[in-house]
N, C-alpha and C positions, 0 to 999 in steps of 0.2 A: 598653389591654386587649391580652393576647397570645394568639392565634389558632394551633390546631395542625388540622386536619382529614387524616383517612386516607380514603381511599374505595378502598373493593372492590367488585369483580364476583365474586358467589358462585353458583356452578351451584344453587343448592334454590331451590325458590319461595319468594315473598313471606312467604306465611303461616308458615312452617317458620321464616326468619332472622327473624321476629319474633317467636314465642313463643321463640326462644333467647335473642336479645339483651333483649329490654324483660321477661324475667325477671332484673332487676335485681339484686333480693336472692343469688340462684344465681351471677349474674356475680360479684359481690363477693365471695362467700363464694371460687369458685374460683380466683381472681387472689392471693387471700390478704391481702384487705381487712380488718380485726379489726370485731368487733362494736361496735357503741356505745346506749349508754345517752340514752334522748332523755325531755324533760323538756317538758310541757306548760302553757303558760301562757295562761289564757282571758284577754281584752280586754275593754273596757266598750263594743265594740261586738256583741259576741255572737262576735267570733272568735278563731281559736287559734295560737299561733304557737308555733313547736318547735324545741327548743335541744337539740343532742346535744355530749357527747362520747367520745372515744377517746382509746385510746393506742396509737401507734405506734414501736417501740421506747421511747425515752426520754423520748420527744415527747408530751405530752397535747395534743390539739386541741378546741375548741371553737368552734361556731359556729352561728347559727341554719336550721334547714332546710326551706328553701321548698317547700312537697309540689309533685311533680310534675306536670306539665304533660302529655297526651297524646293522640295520635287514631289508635286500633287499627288497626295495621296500616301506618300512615303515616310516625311522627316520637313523640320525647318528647324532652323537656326537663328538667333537675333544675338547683338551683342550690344552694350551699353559700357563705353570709355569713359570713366570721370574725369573731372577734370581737374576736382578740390574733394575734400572732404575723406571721411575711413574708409572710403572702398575705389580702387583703381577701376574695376571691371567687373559687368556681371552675362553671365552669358546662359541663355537657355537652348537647348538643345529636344526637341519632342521627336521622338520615332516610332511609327505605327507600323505592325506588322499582320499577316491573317497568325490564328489558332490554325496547329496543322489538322486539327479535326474538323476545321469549318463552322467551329461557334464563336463566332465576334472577332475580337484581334486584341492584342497585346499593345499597351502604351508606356512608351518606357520617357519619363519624363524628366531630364536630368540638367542642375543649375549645375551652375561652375561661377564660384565668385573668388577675387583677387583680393584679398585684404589689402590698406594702403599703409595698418597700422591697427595696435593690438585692439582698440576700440572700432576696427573692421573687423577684426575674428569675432569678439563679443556679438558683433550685430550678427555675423552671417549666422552662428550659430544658436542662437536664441532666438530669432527673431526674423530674418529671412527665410531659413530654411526650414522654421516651423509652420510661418505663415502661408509657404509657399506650398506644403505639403496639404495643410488645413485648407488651401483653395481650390486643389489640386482635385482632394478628394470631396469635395462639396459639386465642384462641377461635374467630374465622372457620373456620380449616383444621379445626377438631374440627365446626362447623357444616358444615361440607361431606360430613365423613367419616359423619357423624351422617343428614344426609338420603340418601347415597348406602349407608345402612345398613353401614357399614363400623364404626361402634361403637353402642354404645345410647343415649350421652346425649353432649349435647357438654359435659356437666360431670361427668367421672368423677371418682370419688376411690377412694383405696387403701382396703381393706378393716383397721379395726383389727385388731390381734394384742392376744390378753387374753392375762394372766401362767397361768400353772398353773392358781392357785385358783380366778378367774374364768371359766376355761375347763370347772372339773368342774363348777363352779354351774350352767354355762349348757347343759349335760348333761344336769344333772340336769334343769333346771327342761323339758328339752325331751324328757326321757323319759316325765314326766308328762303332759305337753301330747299325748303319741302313745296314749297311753292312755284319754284323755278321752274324753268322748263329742262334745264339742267342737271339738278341733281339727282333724281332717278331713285330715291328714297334712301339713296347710302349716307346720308348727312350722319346720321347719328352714330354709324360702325364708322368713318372717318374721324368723329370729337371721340368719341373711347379708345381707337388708337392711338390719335395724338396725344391724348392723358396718361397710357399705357405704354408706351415704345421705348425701347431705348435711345439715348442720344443718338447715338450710332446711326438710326433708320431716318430721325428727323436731319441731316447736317444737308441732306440732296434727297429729299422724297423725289423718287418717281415712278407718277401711275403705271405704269406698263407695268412694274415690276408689282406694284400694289393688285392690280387686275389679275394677277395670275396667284398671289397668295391667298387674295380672296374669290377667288373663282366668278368674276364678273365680267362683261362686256370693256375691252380694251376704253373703246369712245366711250363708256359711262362713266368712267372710272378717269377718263381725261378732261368730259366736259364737267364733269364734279370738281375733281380739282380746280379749274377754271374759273367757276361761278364761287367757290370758295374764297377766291382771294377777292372777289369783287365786293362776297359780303363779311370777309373780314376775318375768315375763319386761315386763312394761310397767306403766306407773301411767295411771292415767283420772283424767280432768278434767269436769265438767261446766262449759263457757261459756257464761256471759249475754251472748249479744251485740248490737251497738248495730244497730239496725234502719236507721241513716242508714248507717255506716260498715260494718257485719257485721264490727266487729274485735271481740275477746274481751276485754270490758271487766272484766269481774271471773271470776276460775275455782277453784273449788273440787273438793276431793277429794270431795264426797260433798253430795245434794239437798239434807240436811237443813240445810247450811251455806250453800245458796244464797237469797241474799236474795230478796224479792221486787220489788224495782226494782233499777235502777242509776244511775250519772249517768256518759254519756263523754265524758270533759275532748277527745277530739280532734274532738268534733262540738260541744261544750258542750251539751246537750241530755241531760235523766234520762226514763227508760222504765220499763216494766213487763216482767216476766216474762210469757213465753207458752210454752209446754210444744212446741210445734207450730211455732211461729217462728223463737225465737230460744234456745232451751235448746239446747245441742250439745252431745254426746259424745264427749271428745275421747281420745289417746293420748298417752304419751310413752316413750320407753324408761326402764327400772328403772336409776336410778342407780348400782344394783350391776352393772349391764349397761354401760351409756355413760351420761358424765353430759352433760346438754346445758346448756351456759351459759346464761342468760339476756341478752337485746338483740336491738339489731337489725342488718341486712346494708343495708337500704335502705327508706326512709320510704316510705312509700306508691306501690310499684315497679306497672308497668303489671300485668305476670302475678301480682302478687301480691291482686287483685283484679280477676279476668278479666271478672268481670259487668259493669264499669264498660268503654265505648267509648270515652267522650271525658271530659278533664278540662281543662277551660280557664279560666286567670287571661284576665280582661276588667275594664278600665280603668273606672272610675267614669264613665258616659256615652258610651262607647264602643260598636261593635258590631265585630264581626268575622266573616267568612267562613273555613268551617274545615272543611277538606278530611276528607274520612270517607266511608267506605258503609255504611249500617246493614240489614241485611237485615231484612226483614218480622217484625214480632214486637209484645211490650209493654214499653214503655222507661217508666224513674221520669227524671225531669228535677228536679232539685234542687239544692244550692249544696254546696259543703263546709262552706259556714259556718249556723250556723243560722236558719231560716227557710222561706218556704213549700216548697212539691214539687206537682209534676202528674203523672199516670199518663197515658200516651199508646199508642193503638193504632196502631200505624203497619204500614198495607199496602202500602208499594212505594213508587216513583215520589221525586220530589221531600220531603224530609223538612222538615216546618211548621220556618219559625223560630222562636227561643225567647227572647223578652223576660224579663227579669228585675226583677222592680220590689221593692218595698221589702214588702210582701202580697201578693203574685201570681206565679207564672210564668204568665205567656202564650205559647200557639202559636201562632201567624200563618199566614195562607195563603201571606204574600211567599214563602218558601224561598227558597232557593240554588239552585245544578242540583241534578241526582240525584245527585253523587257531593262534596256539600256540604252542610256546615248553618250559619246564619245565628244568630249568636250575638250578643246585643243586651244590655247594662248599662246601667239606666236607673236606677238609685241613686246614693246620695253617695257612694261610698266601693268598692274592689274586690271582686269576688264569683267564686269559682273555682263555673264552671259544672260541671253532671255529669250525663252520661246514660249509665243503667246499666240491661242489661237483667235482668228481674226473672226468673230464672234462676239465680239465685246461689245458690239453698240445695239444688241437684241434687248437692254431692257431702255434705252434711250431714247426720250421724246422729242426729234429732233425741230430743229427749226423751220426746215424745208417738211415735216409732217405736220406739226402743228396750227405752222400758217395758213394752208390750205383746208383746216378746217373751219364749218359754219360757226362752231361756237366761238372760238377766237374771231374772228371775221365781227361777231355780234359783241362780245365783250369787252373786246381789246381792240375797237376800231382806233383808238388812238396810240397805241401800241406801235407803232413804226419805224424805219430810219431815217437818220438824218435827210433833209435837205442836200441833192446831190449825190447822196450817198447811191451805190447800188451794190450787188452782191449776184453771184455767177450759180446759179442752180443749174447742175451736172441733168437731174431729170424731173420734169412735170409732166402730170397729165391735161390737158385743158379741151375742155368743152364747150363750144358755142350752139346756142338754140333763137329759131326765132318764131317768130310767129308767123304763117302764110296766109295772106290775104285783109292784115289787120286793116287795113284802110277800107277795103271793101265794109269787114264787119262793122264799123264805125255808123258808114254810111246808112246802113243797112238799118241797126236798132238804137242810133243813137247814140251820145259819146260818154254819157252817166252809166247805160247797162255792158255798152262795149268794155269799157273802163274797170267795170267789175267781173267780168269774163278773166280780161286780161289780169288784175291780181289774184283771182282765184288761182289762175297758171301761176304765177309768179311763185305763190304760197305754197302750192304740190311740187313746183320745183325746185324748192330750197328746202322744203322739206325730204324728198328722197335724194338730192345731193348730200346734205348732212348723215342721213341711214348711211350713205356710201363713205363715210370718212371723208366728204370733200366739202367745199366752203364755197359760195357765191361770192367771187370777186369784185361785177358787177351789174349792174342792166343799162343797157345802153337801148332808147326806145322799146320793143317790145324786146329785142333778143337779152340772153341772160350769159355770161363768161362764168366759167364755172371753174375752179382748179380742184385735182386730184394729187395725193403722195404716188399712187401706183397706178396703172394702167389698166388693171382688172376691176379697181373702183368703179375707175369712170368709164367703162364699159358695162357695168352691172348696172351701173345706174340711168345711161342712154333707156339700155332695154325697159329698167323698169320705170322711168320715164314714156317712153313710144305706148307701152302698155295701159298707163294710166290715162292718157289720152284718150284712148278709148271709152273706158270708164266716165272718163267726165263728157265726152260726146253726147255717148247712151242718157246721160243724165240735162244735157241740152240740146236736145234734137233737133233744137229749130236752129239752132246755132252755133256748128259741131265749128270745132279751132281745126287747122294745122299745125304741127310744128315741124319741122328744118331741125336735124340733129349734125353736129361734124365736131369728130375726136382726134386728137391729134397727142402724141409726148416727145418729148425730147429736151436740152437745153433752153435757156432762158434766163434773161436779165430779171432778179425783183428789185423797183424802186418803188420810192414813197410820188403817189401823182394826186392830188386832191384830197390832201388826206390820210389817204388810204395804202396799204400796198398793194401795187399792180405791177403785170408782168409784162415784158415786152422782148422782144426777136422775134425768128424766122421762125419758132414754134406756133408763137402767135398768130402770124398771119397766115401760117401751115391752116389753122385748126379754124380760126376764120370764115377762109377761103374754101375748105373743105362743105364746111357750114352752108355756103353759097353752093354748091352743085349737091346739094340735098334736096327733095322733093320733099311736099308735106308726106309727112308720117314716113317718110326713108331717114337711116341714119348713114351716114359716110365715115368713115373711119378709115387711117393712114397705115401703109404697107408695116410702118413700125408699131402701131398698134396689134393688127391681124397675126406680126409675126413674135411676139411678145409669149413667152410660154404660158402665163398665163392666160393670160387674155385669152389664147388661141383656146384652151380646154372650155374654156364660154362659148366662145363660136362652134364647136364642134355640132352642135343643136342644132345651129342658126343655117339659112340658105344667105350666100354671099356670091354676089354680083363684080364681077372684075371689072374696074375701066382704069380710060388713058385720057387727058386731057392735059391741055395746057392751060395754065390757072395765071391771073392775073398777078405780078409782082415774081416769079419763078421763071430763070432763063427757060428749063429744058420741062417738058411736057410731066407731070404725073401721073403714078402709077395710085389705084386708091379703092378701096373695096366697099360695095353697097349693101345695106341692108333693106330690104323693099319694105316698104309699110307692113304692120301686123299681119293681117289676112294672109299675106303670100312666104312672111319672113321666114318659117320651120319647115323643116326640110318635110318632106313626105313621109310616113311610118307604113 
């Protein structure tokens, strides 16, 4: 085996030269690594082993690829098995350490290649391990320049230049976007990134993550996205993905095309759809825009799955002590290969060791020290260990979030599922309003000024639903269904609904409305009904019904609302009215709490 090792001292901390370097995928792509095509092959022990290839210049490589090895923040590992050709194996090994004086930290960056034959020595030492040194230290110095803010990324790339045509398209399509009610003037910092990014950020754009790079409004940055695919500026994807892995096992243009399971060859394990879980929204750029190849940069790279801390191969009977700090939280402990998992609450101090058996993971009290985990393989055969904190779907726009908004509701009204199909949403918020007295008001001024009263409400009410992250389902006569992702949405938004009320009274005094407010969340069927998607259970006729024992200008809100920790830091303001009634379609009486009309609703000061 022939051994090359670089080590540097770089001035940035620990954490900074690690999310640079063990984003692996970004490193490759920036050295000018070519993508490769990787093929999955399940075993008749339940595991998976993955064969890629490339072409480099002239040169096709194949070989099989070891998923990485790694412990956040410390060290990883990759190895690459040929299959043909002068090199049997090539293995990279990176370990970060602190400076004992607390300036930056040490990177000891070291290949290990297998020649297979003498025209494998020749390469490794001319031409691998020069290459590899010459990329080594081109990225370090942009890691330096990058933490001492002297650039913004340490993997920049040139911005494409489009010919002519592509350039008035991209005009056009961004003159539209400034005109929307949607785009919110980011049109033009979204076509500069898409011309600027790397592959890497274009394979699964998503805004949440984009909103917090660019320091914008989450919903700006989602109804942007949104209105872009409609004017041609990006393509959306909906992903089902694997709840072991979270990689995007199967991805369609549109719900109606999304199956309702899946099976992922790199976990070997088939799942269910969950609307709330594992449905994602994803982006890509419009192929008339940039087209983005298809492959990959690097198999299962550390930052390419940040929710994962530690991934470790352990030896059939084996245990291992494995350097880590895991900060207080809730970690899953599972294998990459298929088989049991444990949920672990871990507060501080020494972290339990983790036995692996053939039905079980176990936690143990032995531990490690505190800045160790004690990794134990009591099965016949190898098991790549994995603790991953359950955090991973903080930058994912899910499907149960995004259907619930106005803007999808507006642009993607034909966006649906199948005929028949339906899908089991774990939690909604849903709000119904109506209008009190509309019959009278009719009477009163007539069915042309009534009429325009009543869309005036319609219009302020879809309008502060949407401010609230939530979406207008539908109008059924004058009342309106509203759905929410969170329960503090639709509660902010009742209030400042009741409130505006007022304001539009004061502004029609001869013709002040009521409106009927009732909140309700919980479980829920979505299917496709006219159209549309709309939602149906015992939520629905909860939030309905609630709706019905509302008085004009009172809102009614449900025990599971009130008791919602969010929710409940809103009400702490508000004066809330206790009742019990029995509601129509409910065997046993409810319990349901009032808000009186403005004038009476804040507590006294």
């Amino acid at each position: 085996m022939l051994s090359r090792e670089f080590v540097r001292h770089l001035e940035a901390p620990r954490a900074r030269v690690w999310e640079a370097l063990a984003d692996t995928a970004r490193y490759n792509e920036s050295v000018g690594l070519p993508k490769h095509d990787i093929r999955e092959e399940p075993q008749p022990d339940g595991s998976v082993r993955f064969y890629a290839t490339a072409r480099i210049g002239f040169l096709t490589l194949n070989w099989e690829d070891i998923p990485q090895e790694w412990s956040t923040g410390n060290w990883f590992r990759h190895r690459r098995l040929f299959l043909k050709g002068p090199l049997k194996q090539l293995n990279v090994h990176v370990r970060f350490e602190d400076v004992p004086n607390g300036e930056g930290c040490m990177v000891h960056y070291r290949t290990d290649i297998e020649p297979r034959n003498l025209i494998g020595r020749i390469l490794a030492h001319n031409v691998i391990f020069p290459v590899n040194e010459r990329n080594f230290i081109l990225i370090a110095n942009r890691i330096e320049e990058w933490a001492k803010e002297q650039i913004e990324t340490p993997y920049p790339t040139e911005p494409m230049e489009l010919d002519e045509a592509h350039s008035k398209r991209l005009e056009s399509v961004l003159t539209r976007l400034d005109v929307s009610h949607y785009g919110h003037g980011l049109g033009r910092k979204l076509a500069d990134w898409l011309l600027s990014a790397q592959e890497v950020d274009l394979m699964h754009i998503r805004p949440l993550r984009l909103a917090r790079q660019w320091e914008q409004d989450e919903r700006h940055v989602i109804e942007l996205c949104l209105q872009a695919v409609k004017d041609g500026l990006l393509e959306s994807r909906w992903d089902l993905l694997c709840p072991r892995c979270k990689g995007a096992k199967i991805s369609e243009s549109s719900l109606e095309a999304l199956p309702q399971g899946a099976h992922c060859p790199s976990c070997n394990v088939s799942y269910d759809r969950d609307f709330a879980r594992n449905v994602e929204l994803t982006f890509q750029p419009a192929a008339s825009i940039r087209k983005v190849v298809h492959g990959e940069f690097c198999l299962f790279g550390p930052m390419s799955t940040p929710h994962v801390r530690l991934q470790v191969r352990i030896a059939p009977g084996e245990s291992e002590s494995v350097e880590t700090e895991l900060a207080p939280g809730s970690y899953r402990i599972r294998t990459l290969e298929p088989g049991p998992e444990r949920i672990l609450d871990f507060s501080g101090g020494g972290f339990p060791s983790v036995a692996v058996e053939e039905e079980d993971i176990a936690s143990e009290t032995d531990g490690a020290a505190d800045a160790a985990i004690m990794l134990k393989n009591r099965c016949q055969r190898p098991r790549v260990v994995i603790v991953e904190a359950r955090d991973w779907a903080e930058d994912a726009l899910t499907a149960h979030r995004v259907t619930t908004m106005q803007a999808f509701r507006h642009l993607f009204a034909e966006d649906v599922l199948r005929g028949g199909d339906e899908v089991g949403i774990a939690h909604i918020t849903l709000m119904f309003t109506d209008l009190s007295g509309s019959t009278a008001l009719y009477e009163k001024i007539g069915d042309a000024p009534a009429y325009g009263l009543v869309r005036e409400h319609f219009d302020f009410l879809s309008r502060i639903v949407r401010e609230h992250d939530g979406g207008v389902v539908k109008t059924i006569g004058d009342a309106v269904m509203a759905s929410f992702a969170e329960p503090e949405n639709g509660l902010r938004a009742t209030l400042d609904i009741r409130s505006h009320v007022l304001e539009f009274n004061q502004q029609h005094p001869a013709t002040p409305i009521g409106l009927k407010l009732g909140l309700h969340t919980g479980p829920c069927i979505a299917v496709t009904l006219n159209g549309r998607l709309d939602y149906f259970g015992s939520t629905v006729n909860m939030a309905a019904r609630l709706q019905g024992e509302a008085g004009a200008g009172e809102i009614v809100i449900s025990e599971a609302i009130a008791s919602d920790p969010a929710a409940a830091e809103v009400l702490k303001t508000h004066w809330l009215e206790q009742d019990r009634r029995a509601i129509r379609g409910f065997k046993d009486p409810v319990t349901f709490r009032r808000l009186p009309p403005e004038d009476t609703a804040h507590k006294p000061t």
